[in-house]
Legacy VTK file of the C-alpha trace (Angstrom):
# vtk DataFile Version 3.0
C-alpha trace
ASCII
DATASET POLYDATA
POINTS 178 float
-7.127 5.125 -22.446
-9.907 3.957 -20.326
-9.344 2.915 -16.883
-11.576 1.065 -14.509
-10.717 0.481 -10.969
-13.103 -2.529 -9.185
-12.607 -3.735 -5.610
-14.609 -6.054 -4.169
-14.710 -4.404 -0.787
-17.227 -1.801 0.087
-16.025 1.629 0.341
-12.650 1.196 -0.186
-12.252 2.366 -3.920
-10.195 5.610 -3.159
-7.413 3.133 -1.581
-6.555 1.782 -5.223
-6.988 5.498 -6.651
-3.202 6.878 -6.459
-1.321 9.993 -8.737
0.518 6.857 -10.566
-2.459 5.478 -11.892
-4.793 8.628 -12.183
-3.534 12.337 -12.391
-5.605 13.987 -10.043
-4.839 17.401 -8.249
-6.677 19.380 -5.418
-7.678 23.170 -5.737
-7.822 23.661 -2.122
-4.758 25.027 -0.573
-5.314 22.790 2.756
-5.257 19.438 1.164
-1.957 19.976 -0.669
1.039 17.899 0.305
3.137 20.969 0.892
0.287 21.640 3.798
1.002 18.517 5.454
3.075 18.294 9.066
6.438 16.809 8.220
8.972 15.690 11.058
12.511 15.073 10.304
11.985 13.713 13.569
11.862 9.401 14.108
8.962 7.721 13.575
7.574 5.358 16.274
4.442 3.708 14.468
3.570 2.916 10.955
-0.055 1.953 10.507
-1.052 0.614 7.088
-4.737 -0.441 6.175
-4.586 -3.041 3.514
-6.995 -4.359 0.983
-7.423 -6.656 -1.926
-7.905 -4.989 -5.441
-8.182 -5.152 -8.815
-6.978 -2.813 -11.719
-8.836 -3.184 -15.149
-7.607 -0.942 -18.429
-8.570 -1.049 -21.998
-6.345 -3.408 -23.890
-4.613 -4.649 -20.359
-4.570 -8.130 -18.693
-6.674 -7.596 -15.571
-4.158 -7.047 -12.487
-4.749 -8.467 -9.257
-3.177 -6.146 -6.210
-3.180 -4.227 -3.541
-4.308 -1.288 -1.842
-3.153 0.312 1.264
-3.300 3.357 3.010
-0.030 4.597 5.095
-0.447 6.317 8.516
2.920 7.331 9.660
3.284 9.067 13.642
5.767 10.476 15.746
6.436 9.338 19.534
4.083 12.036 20.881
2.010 13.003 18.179
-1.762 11.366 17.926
-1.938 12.827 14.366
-0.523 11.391 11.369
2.580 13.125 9.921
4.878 12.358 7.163
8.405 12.589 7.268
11.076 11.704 4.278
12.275 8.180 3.939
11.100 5.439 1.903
8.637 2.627 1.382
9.977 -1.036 1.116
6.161 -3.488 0.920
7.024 -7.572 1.505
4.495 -9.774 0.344
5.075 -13.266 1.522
2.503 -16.018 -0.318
0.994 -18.189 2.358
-1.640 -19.947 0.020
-1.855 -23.538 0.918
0.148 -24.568 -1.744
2.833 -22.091 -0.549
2.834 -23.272 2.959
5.730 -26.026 2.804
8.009 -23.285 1.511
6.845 -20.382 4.563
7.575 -22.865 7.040
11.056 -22.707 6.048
13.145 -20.542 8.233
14.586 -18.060 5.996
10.968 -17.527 3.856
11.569 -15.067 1.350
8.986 -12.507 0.517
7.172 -13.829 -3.224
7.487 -9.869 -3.942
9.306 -6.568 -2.963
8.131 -3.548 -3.950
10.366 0.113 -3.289
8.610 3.313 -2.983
11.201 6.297 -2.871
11.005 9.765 -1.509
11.283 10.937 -4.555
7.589 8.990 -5.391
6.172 9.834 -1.753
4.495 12.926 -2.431
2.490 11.931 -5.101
0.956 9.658 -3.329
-0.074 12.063 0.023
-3.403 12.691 0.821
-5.368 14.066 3.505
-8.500 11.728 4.568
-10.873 11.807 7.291
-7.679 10.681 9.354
-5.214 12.634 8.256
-2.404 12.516 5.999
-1.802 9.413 4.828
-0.186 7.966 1.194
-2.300 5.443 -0.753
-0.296 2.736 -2.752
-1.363 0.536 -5.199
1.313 -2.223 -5.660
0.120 -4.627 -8.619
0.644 -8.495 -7.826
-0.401 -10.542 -10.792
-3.002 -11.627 -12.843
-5.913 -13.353 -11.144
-5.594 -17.134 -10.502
-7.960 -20.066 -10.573
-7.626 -20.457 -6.641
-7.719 -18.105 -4.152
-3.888 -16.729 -2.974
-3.687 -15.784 0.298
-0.772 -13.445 1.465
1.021 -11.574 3.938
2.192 -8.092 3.529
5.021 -5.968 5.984
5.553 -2.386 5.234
9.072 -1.654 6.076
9.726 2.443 6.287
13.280 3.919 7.029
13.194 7.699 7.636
16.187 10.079 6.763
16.671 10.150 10.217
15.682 7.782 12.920
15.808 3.985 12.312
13.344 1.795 10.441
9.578 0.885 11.593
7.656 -2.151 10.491
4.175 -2.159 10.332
2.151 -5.306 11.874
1.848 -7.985 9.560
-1.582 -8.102 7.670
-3.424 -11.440 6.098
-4.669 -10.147 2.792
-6.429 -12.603 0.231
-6.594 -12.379 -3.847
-9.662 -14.190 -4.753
-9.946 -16.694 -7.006
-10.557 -15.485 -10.940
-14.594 -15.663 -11.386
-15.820 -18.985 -13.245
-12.969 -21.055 -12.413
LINES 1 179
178 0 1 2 3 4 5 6 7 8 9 10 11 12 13 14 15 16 17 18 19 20 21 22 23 24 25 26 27 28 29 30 31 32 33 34 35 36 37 38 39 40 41 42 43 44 45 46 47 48 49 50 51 52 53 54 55 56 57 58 59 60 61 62 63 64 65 66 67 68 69 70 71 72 73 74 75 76 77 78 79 80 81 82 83 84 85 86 87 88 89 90 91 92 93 94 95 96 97 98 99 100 101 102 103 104 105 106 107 108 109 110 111 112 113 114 115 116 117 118 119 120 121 122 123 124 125 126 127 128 129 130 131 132 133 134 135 136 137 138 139 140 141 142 143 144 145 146 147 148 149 150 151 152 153 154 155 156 157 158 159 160 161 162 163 164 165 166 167 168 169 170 171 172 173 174 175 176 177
């Protein structure tokens, strides 16, 4: 099977490239997962890059997404680390036609995804940055009209309590001739 990964950002087609989607493995010994600092210390900051993208495959609806890039750090450490936990993404639709409903007090996120530890190291890298784990979490097919939403990245360590990222604005646009 084929597979064919657009984005319509500029340089940001490694964020939708993850070991889920594409089995890809490194032959140098420094840019393995096993090489990468891991705390079971807490985690003070989670820092998550996200991006609109789109996943086409052979004999597959086109899927409209995202793509982000995890940063986790310690309370003293200026380098990324990774630590075991898990992964909970909220994606809360603020389109316009979804605003009545987000002004409600208790909004509910329009999707949930769960990444578990078990699913972590597949998706660890080592960038320009430093380690970080790139997700691609598939939303839905693409829509006449632009959707505009709001994604929280929610990660609980095995020990320490959980860290939010900040909130980030991220907009699916509209499918092209509609």
């Amino acid at each position: 099977m084929k597979r064919h990964f657009w984005h319509y950002g500029v340089g940001l087609i490694p964020l939708v490239i993850t070991a889920a989607t594409v089995g890809c493995h490194t032959t140098n010994p420094s840019l393995r997962a096993s090489a990468a600092p891991r705390t079971d210390g807490s985690i003070s900051r989670v820092v998550v890059l996200w991006s609109e993208a789109v996943l086409r495959q052979d004999n597959v609806p086109v899927v409209q997404g995202f793509a982000g890039k995890v940063y986790l750090f310690g309370p003293n450490s200026s380098q990324p680390v990774t630590a075991p936990g898990k992964f909970t993404v909220y994606a809360y639709n603020d389109s316009k036609d979804a605003e009545a409903a987000s002004e409600k007090k208790d909004a509910k996120p329009d999707r949930v995804w769960e990444i578990k530890e078990a699913d972590l190291q597949a998706l660890l890298k080592k960038d320009a940055i430093g380690w970080s784990y790139s997700l691609w979490l598939p939303y839905d097919q693409p829509a006449p009209k632009e959707r505009r939403c709001t994604l929280i990245l929610s990660f609980v360590p095995d020990h320490g309590p959980r860290v939010l990222s900040e909130s980030a604005l991220v907009t699916l646009p509209a499918a092209r001739g509609s």
